[in-house]
TORKOL-4160 file (C-alpha; in steps of 0.2 Angstrom, whole numbers, padded with zeros to 4 digits, m for minus):
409
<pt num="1" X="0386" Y="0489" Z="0645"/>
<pt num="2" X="0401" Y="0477" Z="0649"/>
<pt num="3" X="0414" Y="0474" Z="0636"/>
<pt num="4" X="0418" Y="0460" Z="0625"/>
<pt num="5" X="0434" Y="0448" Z="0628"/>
<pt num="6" X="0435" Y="0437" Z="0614"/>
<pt num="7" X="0449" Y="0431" Z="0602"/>
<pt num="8" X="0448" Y="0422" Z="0588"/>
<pt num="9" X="0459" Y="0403" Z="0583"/>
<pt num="10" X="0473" Y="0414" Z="0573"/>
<pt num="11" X="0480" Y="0425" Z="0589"/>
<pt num="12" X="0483" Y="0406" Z="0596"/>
<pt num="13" X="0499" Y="0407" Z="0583"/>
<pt num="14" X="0515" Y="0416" Z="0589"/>
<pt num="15" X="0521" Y="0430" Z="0577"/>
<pt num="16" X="0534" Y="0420" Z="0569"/>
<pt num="17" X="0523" Y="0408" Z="0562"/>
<pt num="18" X="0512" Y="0420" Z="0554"/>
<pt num="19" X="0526" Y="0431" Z="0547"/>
<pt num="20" X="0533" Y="0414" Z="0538"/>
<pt num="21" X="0516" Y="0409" Z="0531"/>
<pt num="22" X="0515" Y="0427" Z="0526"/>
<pt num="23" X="0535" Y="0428" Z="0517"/>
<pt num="24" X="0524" Y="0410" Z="0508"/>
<pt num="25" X="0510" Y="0421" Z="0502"/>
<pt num="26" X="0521" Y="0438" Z="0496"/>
<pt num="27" X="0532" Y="0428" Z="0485"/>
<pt num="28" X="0517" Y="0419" Z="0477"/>
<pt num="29" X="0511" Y="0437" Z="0475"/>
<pt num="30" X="0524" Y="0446" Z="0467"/>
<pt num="31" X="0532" Y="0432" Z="0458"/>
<pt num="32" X="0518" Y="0422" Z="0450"/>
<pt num="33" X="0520" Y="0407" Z="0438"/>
<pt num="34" X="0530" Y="0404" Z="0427"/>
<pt num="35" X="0542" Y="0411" Z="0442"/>
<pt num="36" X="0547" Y="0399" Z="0455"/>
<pt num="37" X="0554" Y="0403" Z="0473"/>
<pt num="38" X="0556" Y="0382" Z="0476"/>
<pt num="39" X="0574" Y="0381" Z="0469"/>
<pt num="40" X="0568" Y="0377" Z="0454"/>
<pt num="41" X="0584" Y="0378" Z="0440"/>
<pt num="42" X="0579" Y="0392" Z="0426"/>
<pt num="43" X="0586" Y="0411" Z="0421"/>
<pt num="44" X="0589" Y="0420" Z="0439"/>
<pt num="45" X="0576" Y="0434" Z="0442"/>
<pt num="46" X="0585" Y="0439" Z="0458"/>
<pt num="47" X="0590" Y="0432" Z="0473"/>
<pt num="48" X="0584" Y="0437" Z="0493"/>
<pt num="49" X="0594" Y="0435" Z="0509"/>
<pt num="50" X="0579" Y="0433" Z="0523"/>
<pt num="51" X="0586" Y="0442" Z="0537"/>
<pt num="52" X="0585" Y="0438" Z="0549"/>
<pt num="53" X="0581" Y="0421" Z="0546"/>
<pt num="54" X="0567" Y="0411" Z="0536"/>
<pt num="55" X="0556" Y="0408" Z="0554"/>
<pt num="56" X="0556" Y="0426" Z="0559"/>
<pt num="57" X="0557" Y="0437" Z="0542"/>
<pt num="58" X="0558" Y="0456" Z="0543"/>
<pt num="59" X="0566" Y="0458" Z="0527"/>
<pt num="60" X="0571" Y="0452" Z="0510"/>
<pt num="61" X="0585" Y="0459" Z="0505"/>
<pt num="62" X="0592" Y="0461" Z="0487"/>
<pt num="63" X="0611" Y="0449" Z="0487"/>
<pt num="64" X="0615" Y="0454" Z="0470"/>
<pt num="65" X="0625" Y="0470" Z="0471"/>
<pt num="66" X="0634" Y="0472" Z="0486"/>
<pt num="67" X="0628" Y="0491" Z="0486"/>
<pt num="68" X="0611" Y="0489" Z="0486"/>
<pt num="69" X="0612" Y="0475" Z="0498"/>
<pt num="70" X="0620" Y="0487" Z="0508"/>
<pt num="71" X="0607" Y="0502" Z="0508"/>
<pt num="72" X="0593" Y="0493" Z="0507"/>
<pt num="73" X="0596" Y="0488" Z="0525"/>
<pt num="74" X="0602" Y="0505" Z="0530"/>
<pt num="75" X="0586" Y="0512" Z="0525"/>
<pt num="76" X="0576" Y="0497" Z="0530"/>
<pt num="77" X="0568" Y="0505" Z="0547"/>
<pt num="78" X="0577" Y="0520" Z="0559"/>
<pt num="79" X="0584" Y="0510" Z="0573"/>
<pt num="80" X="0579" Y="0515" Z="0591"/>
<pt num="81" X="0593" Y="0511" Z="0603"/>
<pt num="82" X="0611" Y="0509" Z="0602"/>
<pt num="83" X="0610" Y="0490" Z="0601"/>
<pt num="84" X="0598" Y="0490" Z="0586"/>
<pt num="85" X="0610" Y="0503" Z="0579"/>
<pt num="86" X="0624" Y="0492" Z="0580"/>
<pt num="87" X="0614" Y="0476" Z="0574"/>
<pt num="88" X="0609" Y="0485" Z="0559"/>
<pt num="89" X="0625" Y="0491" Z="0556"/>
<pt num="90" X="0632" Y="0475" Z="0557"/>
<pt num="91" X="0622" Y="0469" Z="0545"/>
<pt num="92" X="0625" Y="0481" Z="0531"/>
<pt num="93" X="0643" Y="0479" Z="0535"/>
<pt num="94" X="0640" Y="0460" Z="0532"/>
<pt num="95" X="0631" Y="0463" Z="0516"/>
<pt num="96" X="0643" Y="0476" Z="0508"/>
<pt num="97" X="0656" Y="0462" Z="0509"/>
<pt num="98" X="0647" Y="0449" Z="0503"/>
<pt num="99" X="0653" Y="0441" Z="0521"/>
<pt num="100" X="0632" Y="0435" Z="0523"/>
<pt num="101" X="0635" Y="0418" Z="0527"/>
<pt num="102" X="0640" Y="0419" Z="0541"/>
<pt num="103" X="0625" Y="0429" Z="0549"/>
<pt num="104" X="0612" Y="0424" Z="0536"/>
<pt num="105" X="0609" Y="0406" Z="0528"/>
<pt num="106" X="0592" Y="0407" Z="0523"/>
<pt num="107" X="0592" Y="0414" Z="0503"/>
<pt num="108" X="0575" Y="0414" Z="0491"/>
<pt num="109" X="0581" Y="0414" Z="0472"/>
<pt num="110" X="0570" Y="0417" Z="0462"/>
<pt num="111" X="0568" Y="0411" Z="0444"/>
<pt num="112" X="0560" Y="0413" Z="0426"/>
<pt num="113" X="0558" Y="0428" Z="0417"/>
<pt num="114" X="0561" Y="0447" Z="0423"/>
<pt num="115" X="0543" Y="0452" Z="0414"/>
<pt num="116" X="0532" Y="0439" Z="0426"/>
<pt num="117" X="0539" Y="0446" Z="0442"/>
<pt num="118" X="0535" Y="0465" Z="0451"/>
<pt num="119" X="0555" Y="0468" Z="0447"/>
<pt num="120" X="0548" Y="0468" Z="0430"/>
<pt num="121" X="0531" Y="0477" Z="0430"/>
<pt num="122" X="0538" Y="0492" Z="0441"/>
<pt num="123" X="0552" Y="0494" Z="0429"/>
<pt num="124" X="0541" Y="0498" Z="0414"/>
<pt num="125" X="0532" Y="0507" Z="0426"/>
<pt num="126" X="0545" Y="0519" Z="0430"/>
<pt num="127" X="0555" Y="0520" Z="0416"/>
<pt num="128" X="0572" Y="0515" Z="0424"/>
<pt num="129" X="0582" Y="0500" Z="0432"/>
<pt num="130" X="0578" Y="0496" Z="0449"/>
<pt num="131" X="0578" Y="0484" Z="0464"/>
<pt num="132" X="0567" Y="0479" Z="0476"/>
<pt num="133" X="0568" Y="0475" Z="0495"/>
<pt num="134" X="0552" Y="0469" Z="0502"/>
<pt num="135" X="0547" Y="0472" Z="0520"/>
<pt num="136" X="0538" Y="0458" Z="0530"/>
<pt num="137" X="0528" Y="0467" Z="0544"/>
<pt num="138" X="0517" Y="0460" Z="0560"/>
<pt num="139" X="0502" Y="0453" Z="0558"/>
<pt num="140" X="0486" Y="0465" Z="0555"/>
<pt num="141" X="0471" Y="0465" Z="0544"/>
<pt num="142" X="0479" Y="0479" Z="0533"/>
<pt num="143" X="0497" Y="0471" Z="0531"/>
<pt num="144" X="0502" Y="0474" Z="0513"/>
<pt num="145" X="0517" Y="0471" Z="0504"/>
<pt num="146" X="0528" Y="0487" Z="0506"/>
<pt num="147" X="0543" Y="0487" Z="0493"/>
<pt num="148" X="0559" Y="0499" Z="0492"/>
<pt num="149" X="0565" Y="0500" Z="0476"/>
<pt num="150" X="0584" Y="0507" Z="0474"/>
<pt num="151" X="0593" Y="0510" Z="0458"/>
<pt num="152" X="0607" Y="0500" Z="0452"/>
<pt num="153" X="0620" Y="0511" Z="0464"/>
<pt num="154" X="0611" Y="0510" Z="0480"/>
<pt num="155" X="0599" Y="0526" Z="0481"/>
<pt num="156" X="0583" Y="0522" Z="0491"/>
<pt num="157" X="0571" Y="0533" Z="0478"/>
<pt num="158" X="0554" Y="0526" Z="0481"/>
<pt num="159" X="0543" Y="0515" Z="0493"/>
<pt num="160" X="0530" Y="0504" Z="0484"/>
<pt num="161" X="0514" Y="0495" Z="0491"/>
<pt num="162" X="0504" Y="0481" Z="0484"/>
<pt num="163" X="0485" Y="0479" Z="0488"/>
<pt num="164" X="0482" Y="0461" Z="0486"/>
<pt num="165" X="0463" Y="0458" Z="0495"/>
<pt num="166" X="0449" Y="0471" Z="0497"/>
<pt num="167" X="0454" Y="0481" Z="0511"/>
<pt num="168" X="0471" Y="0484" Z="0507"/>
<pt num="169" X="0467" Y="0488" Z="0488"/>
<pt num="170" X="0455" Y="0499" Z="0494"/>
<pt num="171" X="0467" Y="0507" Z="0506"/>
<pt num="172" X="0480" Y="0508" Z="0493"/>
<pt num="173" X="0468" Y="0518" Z="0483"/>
<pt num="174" X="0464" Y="0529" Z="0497"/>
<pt num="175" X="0482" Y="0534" Z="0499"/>
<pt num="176" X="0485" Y="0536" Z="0481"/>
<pt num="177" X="0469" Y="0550" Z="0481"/>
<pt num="178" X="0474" Y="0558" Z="0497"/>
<pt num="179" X="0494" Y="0560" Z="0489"/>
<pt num="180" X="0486" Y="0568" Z="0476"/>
<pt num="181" X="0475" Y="0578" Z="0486"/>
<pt num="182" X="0486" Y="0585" Z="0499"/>
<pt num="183" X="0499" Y="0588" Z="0484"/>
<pt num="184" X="0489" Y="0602" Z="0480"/>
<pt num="185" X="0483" Y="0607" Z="0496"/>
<pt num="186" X="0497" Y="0620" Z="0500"/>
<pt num="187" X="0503" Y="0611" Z="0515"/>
<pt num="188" X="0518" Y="0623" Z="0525"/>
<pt num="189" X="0523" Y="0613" Z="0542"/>
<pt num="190" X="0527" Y="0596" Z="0532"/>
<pt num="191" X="0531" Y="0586" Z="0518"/>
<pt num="192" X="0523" Y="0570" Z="0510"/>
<pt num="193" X="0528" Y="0558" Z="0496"/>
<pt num="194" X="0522" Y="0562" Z="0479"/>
<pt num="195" X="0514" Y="0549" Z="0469"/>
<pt num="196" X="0527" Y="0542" Z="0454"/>
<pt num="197" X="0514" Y="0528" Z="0451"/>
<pt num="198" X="0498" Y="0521" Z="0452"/>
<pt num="199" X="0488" Y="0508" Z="0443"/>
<pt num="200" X="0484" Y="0489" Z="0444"/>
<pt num="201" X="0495" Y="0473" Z="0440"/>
<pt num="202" X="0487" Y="0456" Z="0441"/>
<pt num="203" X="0472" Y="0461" Z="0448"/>
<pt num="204" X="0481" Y="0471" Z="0464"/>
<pt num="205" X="0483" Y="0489" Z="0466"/>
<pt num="206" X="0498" Y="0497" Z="0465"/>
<pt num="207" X="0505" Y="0514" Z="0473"/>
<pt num="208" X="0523" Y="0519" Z="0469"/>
<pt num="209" X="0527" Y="0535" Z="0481"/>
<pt num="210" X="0544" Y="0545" Z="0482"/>
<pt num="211" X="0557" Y="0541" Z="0495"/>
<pt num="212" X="0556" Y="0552" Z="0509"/>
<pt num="213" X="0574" Y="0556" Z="0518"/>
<pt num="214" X="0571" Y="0548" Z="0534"/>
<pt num="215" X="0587" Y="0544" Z="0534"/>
<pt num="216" X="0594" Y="0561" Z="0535"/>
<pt num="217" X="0600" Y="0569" Z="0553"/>
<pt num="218" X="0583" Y="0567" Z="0566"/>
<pt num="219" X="0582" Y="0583" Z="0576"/>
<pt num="220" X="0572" Y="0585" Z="0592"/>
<pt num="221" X="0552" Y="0588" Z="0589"/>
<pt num="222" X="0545" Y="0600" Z="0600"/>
<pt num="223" X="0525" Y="0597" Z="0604"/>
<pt num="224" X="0524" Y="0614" Z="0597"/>
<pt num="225" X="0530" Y="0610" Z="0580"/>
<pt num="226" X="0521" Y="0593" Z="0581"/>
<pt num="227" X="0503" Y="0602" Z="0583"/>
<pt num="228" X="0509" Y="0616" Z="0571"/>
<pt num="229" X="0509" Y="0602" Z="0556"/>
<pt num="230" X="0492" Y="0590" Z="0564"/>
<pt num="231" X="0486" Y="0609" Z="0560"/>
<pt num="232" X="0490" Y="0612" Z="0544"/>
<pt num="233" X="0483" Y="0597" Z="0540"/>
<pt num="234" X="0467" Y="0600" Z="0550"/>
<pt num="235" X="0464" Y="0616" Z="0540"/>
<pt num="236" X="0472" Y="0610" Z="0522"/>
<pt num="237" X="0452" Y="0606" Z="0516"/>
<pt num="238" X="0444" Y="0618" Z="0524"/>
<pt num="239" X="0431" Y="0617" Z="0538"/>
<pt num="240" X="0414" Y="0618" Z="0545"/>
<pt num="241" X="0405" Y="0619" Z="0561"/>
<pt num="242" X="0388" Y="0613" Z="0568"/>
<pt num="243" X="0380" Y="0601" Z="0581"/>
<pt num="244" X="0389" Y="0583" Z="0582"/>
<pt num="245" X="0373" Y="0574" Z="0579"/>
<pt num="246" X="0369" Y="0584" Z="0565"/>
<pt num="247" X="0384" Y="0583" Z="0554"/>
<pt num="248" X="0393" Y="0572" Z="0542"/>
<pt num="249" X="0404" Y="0564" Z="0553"/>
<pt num="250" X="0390" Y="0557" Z="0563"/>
<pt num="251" X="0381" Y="0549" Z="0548"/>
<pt num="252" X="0396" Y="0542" Z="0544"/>
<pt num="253" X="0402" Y="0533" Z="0559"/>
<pt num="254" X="0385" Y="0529" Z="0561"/>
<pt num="255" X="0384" Y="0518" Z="0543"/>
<pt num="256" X="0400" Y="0510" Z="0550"/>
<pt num="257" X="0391" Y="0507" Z="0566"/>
<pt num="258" X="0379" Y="0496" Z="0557"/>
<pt num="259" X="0391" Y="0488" Z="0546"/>
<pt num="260" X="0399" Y="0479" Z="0562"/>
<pt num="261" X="0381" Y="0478" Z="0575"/>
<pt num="262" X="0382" Y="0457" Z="0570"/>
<pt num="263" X="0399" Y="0459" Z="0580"/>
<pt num="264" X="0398" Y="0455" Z="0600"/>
<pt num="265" X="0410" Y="0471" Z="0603"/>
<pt num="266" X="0395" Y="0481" Z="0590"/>
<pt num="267" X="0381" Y="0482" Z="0603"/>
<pt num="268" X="0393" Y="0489" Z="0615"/>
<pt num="269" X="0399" Y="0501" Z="0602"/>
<pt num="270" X="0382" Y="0505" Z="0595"/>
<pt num="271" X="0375" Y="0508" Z="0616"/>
<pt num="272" X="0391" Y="0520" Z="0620"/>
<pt num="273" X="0387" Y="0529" Z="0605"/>
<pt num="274" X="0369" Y="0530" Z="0610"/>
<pt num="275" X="0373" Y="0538" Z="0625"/>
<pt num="276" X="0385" Y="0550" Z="0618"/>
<pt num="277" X="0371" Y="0557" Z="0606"/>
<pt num="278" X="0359" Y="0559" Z="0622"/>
<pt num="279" X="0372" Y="0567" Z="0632"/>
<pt num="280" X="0381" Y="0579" Z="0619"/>
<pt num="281" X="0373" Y="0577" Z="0603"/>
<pt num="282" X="0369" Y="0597" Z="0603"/>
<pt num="283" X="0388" Y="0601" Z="0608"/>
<pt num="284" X="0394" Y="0612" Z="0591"/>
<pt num="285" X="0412" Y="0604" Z="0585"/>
<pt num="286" X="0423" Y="0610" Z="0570"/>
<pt num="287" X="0428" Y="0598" Z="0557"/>
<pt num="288" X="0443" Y="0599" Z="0546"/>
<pt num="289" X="0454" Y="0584" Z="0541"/>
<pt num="290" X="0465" Y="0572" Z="0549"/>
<pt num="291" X="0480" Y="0559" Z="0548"/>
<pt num="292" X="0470" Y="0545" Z="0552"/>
<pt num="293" X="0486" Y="0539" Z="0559"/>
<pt num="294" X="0497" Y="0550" Z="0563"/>
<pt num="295" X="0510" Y="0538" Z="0576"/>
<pt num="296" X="0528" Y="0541" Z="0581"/>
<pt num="297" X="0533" Y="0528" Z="0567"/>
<pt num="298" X="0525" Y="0540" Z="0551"/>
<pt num="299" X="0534" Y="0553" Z="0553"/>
<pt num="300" X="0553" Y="0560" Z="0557"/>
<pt num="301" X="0558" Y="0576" Z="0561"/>
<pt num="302" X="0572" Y="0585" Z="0552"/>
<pt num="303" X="0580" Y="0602" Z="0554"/>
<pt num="304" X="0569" Y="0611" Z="0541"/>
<pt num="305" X="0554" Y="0601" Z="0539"/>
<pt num="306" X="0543" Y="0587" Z="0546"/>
<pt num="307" X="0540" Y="0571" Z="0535"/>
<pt num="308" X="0524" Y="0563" Z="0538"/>
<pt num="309" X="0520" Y="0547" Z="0529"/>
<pt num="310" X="0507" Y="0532" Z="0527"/>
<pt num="311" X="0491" Y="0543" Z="0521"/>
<pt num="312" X="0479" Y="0527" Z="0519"/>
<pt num="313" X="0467" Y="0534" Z="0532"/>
<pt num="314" X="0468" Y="0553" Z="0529"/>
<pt num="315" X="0449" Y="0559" Z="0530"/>
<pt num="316" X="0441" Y="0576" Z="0528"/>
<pt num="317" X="0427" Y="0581" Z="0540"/>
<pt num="318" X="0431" Y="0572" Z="0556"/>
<pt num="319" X="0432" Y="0582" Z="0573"/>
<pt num="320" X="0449" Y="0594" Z="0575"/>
<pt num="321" X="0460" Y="0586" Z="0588"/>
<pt num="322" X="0460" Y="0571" Z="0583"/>
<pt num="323" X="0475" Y="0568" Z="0576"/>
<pt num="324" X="0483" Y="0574" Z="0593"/>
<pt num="325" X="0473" Y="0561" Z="0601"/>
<pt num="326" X="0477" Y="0547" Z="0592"/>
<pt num="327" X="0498" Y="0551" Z="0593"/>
<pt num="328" X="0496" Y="0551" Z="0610"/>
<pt num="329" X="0489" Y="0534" Z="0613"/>
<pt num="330" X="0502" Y="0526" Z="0600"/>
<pt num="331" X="0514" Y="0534" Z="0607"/>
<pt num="332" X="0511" Y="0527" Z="0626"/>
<pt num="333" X="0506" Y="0513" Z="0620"/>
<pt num="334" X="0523" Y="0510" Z="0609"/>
<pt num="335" X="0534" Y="0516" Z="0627"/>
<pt num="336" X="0524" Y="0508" Z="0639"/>
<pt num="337" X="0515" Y="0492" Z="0631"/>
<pt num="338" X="0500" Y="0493" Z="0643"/>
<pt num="339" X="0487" Y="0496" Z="0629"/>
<pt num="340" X="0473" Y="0499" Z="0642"/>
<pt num="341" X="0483" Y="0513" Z="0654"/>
<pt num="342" X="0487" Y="0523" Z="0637"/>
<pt num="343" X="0469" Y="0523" Z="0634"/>
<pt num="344" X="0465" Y="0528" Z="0652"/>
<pt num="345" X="0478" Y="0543" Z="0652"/>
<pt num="346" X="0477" Y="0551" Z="0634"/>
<pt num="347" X="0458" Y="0553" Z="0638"/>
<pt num="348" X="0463" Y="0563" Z="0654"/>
<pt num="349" X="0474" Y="0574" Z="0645"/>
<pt num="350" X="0462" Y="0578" Z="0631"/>
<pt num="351" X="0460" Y="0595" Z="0639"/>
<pt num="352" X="0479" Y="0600" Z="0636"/>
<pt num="353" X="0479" Y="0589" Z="0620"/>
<pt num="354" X="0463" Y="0597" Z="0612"/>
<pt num="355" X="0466" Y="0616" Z="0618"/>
<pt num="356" X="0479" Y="0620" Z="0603"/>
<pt num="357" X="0464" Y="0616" Z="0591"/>
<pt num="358" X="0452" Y="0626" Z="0597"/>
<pt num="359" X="0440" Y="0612" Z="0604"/>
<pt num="360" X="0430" Y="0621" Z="0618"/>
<pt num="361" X="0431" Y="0615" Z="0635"/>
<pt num="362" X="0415" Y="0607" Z="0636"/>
<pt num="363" X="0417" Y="0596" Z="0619"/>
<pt num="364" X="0436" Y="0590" Z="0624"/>
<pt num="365" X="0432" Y="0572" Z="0631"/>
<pt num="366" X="0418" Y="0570" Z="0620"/>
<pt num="367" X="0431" Y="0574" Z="0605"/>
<pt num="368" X="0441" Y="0562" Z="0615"/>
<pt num="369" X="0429" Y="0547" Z="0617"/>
<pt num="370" X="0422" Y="0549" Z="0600"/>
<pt num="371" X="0440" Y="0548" Z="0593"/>
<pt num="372" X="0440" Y="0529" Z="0603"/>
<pt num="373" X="0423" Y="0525" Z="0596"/>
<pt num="374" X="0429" Y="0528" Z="0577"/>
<pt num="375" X="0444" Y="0519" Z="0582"/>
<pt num="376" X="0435" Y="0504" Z="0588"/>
<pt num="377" X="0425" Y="0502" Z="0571"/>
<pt num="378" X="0441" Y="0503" Z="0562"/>
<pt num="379" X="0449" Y="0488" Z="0570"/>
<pt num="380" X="0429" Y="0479" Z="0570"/>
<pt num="381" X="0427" Y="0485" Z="0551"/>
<pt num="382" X="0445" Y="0478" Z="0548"/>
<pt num="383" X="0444" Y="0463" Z="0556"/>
<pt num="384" X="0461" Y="0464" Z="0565"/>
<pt num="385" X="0457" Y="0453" Z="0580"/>
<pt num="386" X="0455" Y="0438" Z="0564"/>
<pt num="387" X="0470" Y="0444" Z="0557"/>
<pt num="388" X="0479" Y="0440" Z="0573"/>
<pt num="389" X="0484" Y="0460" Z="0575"/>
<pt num="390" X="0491" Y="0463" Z="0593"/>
<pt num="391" X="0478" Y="0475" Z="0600"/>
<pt num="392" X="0465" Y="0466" Z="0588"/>
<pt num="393" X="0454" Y="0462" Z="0605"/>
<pt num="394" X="0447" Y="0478" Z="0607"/>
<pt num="395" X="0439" Y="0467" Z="0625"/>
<pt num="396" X="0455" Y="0468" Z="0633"/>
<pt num="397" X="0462" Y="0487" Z="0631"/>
<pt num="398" X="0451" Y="0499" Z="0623"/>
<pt num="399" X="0431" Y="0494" Z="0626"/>
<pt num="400" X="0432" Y="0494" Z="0645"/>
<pt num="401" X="0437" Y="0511" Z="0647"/>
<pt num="402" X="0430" Y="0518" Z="0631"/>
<pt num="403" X="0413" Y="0511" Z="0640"/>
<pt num="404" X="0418" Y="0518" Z="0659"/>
<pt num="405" X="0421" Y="0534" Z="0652"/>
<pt num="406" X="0404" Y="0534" Z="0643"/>
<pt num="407" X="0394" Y="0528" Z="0657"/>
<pt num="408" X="0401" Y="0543" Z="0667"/>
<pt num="409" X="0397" Y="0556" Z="0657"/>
């Protein structure tokens, strides 16, 4: 088996340019004909400061009340150093005194009436006056629009996303049934939003969740209280026990297998796997439910309780550990940047990862290597490397020691 290095025409385009064709392509979205975005002279809809500016957009940001301006970039993103801090502080002290112009000039105002636009439809939805800051993220297959909405005096009370093509509505309905899900599951070691809304506006599918208080006082999370929560999760729908090859959780990754084997990175998935079945396919495993991605940027710790957010790819009957396994690798991959070393060490600490969940000793790495394998057919199945994702190449990080590790067992 040798992994695949390959990337497609759309990685050959910088980040900027794919966020600008993408600010193009939300506003088109969520303000449809007879709205227009081009300047165009009409009744004003609202108006959006891009900050930071119209080539690199991480934010649109709502001009026409200086208090909503204000929180809306307070509560855009938690900072992670001092400078951030101050930058961001900067900007909201910018924004409440309307003194914009001279760190923003780009503006997008839009025109025509209320009841075309997503200001519009989520008003009715919810019953209230609102407004709405839209966030622009990174490139990846499953990019969506993701909306605050503030009321008229600045309070952050919901996050909105918009599913717009056939992965992302189908993610947005998977969110919207595992909300509901885990709202009656009797969860004790963290807190998720609650579903205010769901339903469909112009053919895209809509989820309006309550605001978590992320931006309340952080305290410090201890790994104890972290595994505490991924287990209250693993145990919130039950669990079962048998032979890996013989559960559900096998079939399963197996049908996804075959969805991507026309993929050059499928044969080398669909052999690993193949060798995993002939070496440890009798090995008994628990399965319970998980995350599906649970990373250092869905969740903040406060003093009473954990919020946990982001719930598109929670799954029921998947091996225990692996949300521990998949925190790990985003999180070294997020301090260090070498994707293919936090690969290479969160498989050598799956002993001490997986010990807290009960996986035996002799299923750890196996827990561990399947977690990569199922990770693989996610970004495959996706098609994040077309999307231009970062880590979309799976060739370059992940595969080669996914495919070492396999061939050593």
């Amino acid at each position: 088996m040798s992994p695949v290095k390959t990337a497609p025409a759309e990685l050959t385009a910088g980040d900027a340019a794919l966020r600008t064709q993408y600010l193009t392509e939300v506003l088109a979205l969520l303000y449809p004909r007879p709205c227009r975005t081009d300047g165009t002279a009409g009744p004003l809809v609202t108006e959006y400061l891009v900050v930071p500016n119209a080539h690199r957009p991480r934010l649109l940001v709502p001009t026409l009340s200086p208090a909503v301006a204000a929180a809306a970039v307070r509560r855009y993103a938690e900072p992670q150093s001092r400078m951030a801090r101050l930058k961001r502080d900067a900007v909201v002290a910018a924004v409440r005194t309307r003194a914009t112009g001279l760190l923003f000039r780009d503006r997008i105002r839009v025109t025509g009436p209320v009841s075309a636009g997503i200001d519009g439809y989520l008003s009715d939805a919810l019953r209230r006056d609102l407004a709405v800051s839209i966030h622009i993220g990174p490139a990846r297959a499953n990019r969506k629009p993701v909306l605050q909405l503030l009321s008229p005096d600045g309070d952050t009370f919901a996050f909105g996303k918009i599913g717009t093509g056939p992965l992302t509505r189908s993610l947005v309905k998977a969110e919207t049934a595992a909300l509901i899900a885990l709202a009656n599951s009797g969860l004790r070691k963290l807190t998720v939003p609650r579903v205010l809304h769901a339903g469909q506006w112009r053919n895209m599918q809509v989820l309006v969740q309550s605001a978590l208080p992320v931006w309340l006082p952080r305290a410090p999370l201890t790994q104890r209280r972290l595994t505490a929560a991924m287990l209250d999760i693993a145990g919130c729908c039950g669990h079962t026990t048998g032979p890996l090859t013989g559960s559900g959780y096998w079939h399963e990754l197996k049908s996804r297998l075959a969805a991507v084997a026309d993929r050059p990175e499928g044969a080398g998935l669909a052999a690993a796997v193949d060798v995993l079945a002939a070496h440890s396919g009798e090995t008994t495993l628990r399965y319970g439910a998980w995350h599906g991605d649970w990373a250092p940027w869905n969740m903040a710790n406060l003093a009473d309780t954990l919020l946990v957010w982001d719930w598109e790819r929670f799954a029921t009957g998947v091996p225990l550990g692996f949300d521990a396994i998949h925190h790990e690798l985003q999180k070294r991959i997020q301090s260090t940047g070498d994707a293919r070393a936090a690969v290479e060490a969160t498989v050598h600490r799956a002993d001490e990862l997986l010990a807290p969940f009960g996986v035996a000793p002799v299923a750890r790495e196996i827990t561990a290597l399947l977690y990569l394998v199922d990770l693989a057919v996610r970004y495959l199945t996706d098609k994040q490397a077309e999307a231009g994702a970062r880590l979309g190449v799976l060739g370059t990080w992940l595969l080669p020691v996914l495919i070492r590790r396999v061939e050593e067992l």
